[in-house]
N, C-alpha and C positions, 0 to 999 in steps of 0.2 A: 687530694688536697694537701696544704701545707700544714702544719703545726701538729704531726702524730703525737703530742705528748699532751694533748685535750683529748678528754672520755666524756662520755658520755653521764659517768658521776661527777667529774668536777664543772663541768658547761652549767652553772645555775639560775645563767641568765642570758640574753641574748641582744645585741645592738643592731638596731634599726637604722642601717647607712643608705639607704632608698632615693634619701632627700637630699644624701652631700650635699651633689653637683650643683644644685639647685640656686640662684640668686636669690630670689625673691620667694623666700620661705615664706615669710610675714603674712606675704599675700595668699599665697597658697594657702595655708595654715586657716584664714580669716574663708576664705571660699568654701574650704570644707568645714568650718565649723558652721554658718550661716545655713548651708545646703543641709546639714545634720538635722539646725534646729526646724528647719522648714518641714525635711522629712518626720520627727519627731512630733512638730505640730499639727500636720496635715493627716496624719496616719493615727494620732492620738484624736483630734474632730472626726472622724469619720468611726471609730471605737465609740465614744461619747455617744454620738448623735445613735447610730446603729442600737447601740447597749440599752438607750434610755427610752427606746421609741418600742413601743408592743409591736404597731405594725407595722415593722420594719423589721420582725422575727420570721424569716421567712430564709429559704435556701440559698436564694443569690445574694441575701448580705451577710447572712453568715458565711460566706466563701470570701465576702469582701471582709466582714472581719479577721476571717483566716490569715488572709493578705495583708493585711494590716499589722497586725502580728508576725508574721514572718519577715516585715521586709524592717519592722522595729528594731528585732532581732539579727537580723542580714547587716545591717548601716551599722548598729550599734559596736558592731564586732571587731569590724575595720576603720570606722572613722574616729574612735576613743584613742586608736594606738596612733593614727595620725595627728591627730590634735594634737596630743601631749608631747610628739616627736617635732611639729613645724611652730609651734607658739609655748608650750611650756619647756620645750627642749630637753625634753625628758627620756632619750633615746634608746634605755634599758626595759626590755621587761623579763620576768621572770621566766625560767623555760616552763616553770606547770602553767604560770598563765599564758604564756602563747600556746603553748599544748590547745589549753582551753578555749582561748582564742580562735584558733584553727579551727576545732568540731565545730564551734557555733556558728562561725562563718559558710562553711562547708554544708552544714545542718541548715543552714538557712536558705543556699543555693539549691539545693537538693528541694524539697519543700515545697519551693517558691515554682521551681518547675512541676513539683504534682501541681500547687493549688492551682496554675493556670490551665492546665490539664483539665481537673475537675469543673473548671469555671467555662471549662468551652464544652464541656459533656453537659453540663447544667443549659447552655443555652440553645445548643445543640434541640434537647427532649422540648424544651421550652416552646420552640419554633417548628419542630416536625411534627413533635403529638401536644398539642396546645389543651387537648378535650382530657388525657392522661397524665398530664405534665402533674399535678399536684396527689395523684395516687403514687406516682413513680418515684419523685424526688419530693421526698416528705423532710422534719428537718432532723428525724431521728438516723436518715440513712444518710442524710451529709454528714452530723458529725461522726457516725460509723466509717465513713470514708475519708474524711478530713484527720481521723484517729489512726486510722490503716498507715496511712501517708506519711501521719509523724514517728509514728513506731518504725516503719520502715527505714524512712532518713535515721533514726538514733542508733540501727543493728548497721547500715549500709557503710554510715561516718563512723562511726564506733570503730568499723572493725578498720577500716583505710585511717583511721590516728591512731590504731596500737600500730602500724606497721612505723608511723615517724615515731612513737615510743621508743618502739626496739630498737633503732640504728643508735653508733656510735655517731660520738658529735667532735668535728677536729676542731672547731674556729666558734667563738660563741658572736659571730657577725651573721646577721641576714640582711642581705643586699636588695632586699624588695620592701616595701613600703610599709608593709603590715604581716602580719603571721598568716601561712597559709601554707597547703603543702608543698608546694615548689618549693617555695623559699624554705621550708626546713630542711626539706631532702635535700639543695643545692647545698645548707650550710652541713651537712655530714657527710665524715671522711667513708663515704661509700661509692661507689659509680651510681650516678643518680638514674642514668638512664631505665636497667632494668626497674626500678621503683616505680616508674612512671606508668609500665602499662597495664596495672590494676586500675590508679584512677583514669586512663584512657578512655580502658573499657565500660567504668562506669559510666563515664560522659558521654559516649557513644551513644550511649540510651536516651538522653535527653536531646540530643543534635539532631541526633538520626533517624531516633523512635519515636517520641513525644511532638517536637516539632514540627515532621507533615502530619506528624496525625491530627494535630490540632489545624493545621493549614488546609486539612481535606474540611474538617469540621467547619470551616469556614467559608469552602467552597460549597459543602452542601447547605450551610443559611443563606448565603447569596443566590442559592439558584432558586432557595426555597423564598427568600425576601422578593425577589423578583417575581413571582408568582402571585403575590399580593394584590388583591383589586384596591381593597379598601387602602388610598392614597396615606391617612393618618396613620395606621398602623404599620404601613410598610417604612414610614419616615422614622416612627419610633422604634421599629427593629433595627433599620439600618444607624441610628445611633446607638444604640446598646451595642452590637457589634464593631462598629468602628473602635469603641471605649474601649474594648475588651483586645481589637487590635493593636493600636495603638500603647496600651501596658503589654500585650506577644512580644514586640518588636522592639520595646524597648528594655528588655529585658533578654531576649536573643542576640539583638544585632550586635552587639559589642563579639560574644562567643562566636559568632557567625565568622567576622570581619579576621579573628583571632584566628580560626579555624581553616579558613579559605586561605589568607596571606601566609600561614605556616605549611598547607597541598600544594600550592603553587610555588614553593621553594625558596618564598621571603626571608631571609633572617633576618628578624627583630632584635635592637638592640635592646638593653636593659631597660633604658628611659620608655620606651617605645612600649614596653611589654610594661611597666607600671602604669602608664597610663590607660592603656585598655583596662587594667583589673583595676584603679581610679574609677574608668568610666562607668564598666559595671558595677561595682559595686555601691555608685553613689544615684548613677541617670535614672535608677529602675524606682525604687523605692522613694525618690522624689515625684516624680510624674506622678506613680499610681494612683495616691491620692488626689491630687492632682484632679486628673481624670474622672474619679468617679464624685467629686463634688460639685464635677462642672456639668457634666454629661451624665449622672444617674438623677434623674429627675424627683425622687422622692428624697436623697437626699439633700438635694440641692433648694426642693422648695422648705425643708428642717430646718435647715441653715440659713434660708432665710426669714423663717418664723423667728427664731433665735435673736436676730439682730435687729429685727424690727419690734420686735415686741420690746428689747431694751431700750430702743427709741421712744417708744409710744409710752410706756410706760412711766417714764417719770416729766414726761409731757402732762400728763392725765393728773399725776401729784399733783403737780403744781396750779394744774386750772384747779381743783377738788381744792386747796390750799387759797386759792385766791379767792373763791369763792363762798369759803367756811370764816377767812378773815374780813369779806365785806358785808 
């Protein structure tokens, strides 16, 4: 790279050129803040309702709270440094906060692929051993598991951002959207390439290894949904699992699309490659809540306790009011 006379002590801060090209910042800028807040209030409703409800203290919503949490943390990491770059036009950030930036984001992809992991082992026992399901997944061994998962991602991401620590920095420009490790590696005067195949390999794991295994998991409720006499229960297995499809794939398909088009000998241009890491990083954590307020039937009838009792209730004043004044 050009400008050998930037180190890695004097780089203090780094510029976000992602969005040059871009015409219509404003709009862009206005879509991801919108999507943000939606994320932020859908995934905060579902914490709420979950948190405040005793029986709703149960395995699969503490998995949904997991998720909710993660994907809080996933959004938050990349859409703050967008915002401030397309409507406050704020295009610097510091190198420790993109450093920062970086783990959390990475922390949060990482994570996100256990919790959906655990969430299809949860449904999995749920559906094969229905008479053992609550001796086996009690709620002390999910959060023993959901704990595993996050200490893991903190030692995994930890050790893949001391390696962007270490490098020398020629150019304090990052040409991608938000802080992440490409884009740091790309802005250090190093050959980026060998750097890339530590996190390859890491991801390999989740593409490769997590992925069918959850798609087998999925084949084996469908064979086992199928088997179902009783009509109402097989309707409400096959909605739980669609729900839990439906956050798989949208949460995959972006890396998938990424994945296949870069084996088959694609070359993606820059714009091209900020939008898929756009698309992941915003489509996933929108949906999910999403999903489980529409299609988890206990939160969904919460939620509608909630709104209707605000209804009824100052309906109720006011007869009680008209009634104490005549």
């Amino acid at each position: 790279m050009a400008n050998e006379n930037y180190t890695v002590k004097n780089v203090d801060c780094f510029i976000i050129t992602g969005f040059d090209h871009l015409q219509n910042q404003k709009l862009l800028g206005f879509l991801i803040l919108i999507t943000y807040m939606l994320t932020l209030l859908g995934n905060g409703i579902n914490l709420c309702i979950i948190l405040t409800n005793r029986h709703l203290h149960k395995p699969m919503y503490i998995l949904i709270c997991n998720l909710a949490v993660v994907d809080i943390m996933f959004s938050s990491t990349c859409s703050t440094t967008m915002i401030s770059v397309l409507l406050a036009e704020i295009k610097t950030v510091t190198y420790y906060s993109c450093i920062s930036r970086t783990y959390f984001y990475h922390l949060g992809d990482f994570t996100e692929c256990m919790a959906l992991t655990l969430m299809a082992i949860d449904r999995l026992i749920a559906i094969r051993l229905p008479l053992r399901y609550h001796s086996i997944v009690t709620n002390s061994r999910t959060f023993l598991f959901i704990s595993v998962t996050w200490l893991a991602g903190f030692a995994v991401i930890g050790f893949v951002i001391s390696i962007v620590d270490s490098v020398p920095y020629c150019q304090p420009v990052i040409r991608y959207v938000f802080c992440e490790y490409a884009s740091m590696i790309r802005a250090a005067c190093v050959n980026p390439e060998p750097y890339f195949f530590i996190p390859v390999m890491i991801s390999l794991w989740p593409t490769c290894g997590q992925f069918p295994f959850i798609m087998c998991t999925y084949a084996v409720l469908a064979y086992s949904v199928n088997k179902l006499s009783n009509n109402s229960s097989k309707k409400q297995m096959i909605n739980t699992c669609l729900s839990h499809l439906i956050v798989l794939l949208s949460f995959y398909a972006p890396k998938l699309v990424s994945g296949i088009l870069t084996r088959i000998g694609v070359v993606l241009n820059l714009t091209e490659r900020n939008a898929i890491l756009i698309v992941a990083s915003l489509v996933s954590p929108l949906i999910n809540p999403a999903v489980y307020c529409t299609r988890t039937k206990e939160i969904r009838t919460r939620l509608a306790d909630l709104f209707l009792r605000k209804r009824i209730v100052p309906n109720n004043f006011k007869s009680i009011s008209m009634a104490v004044s005549s």
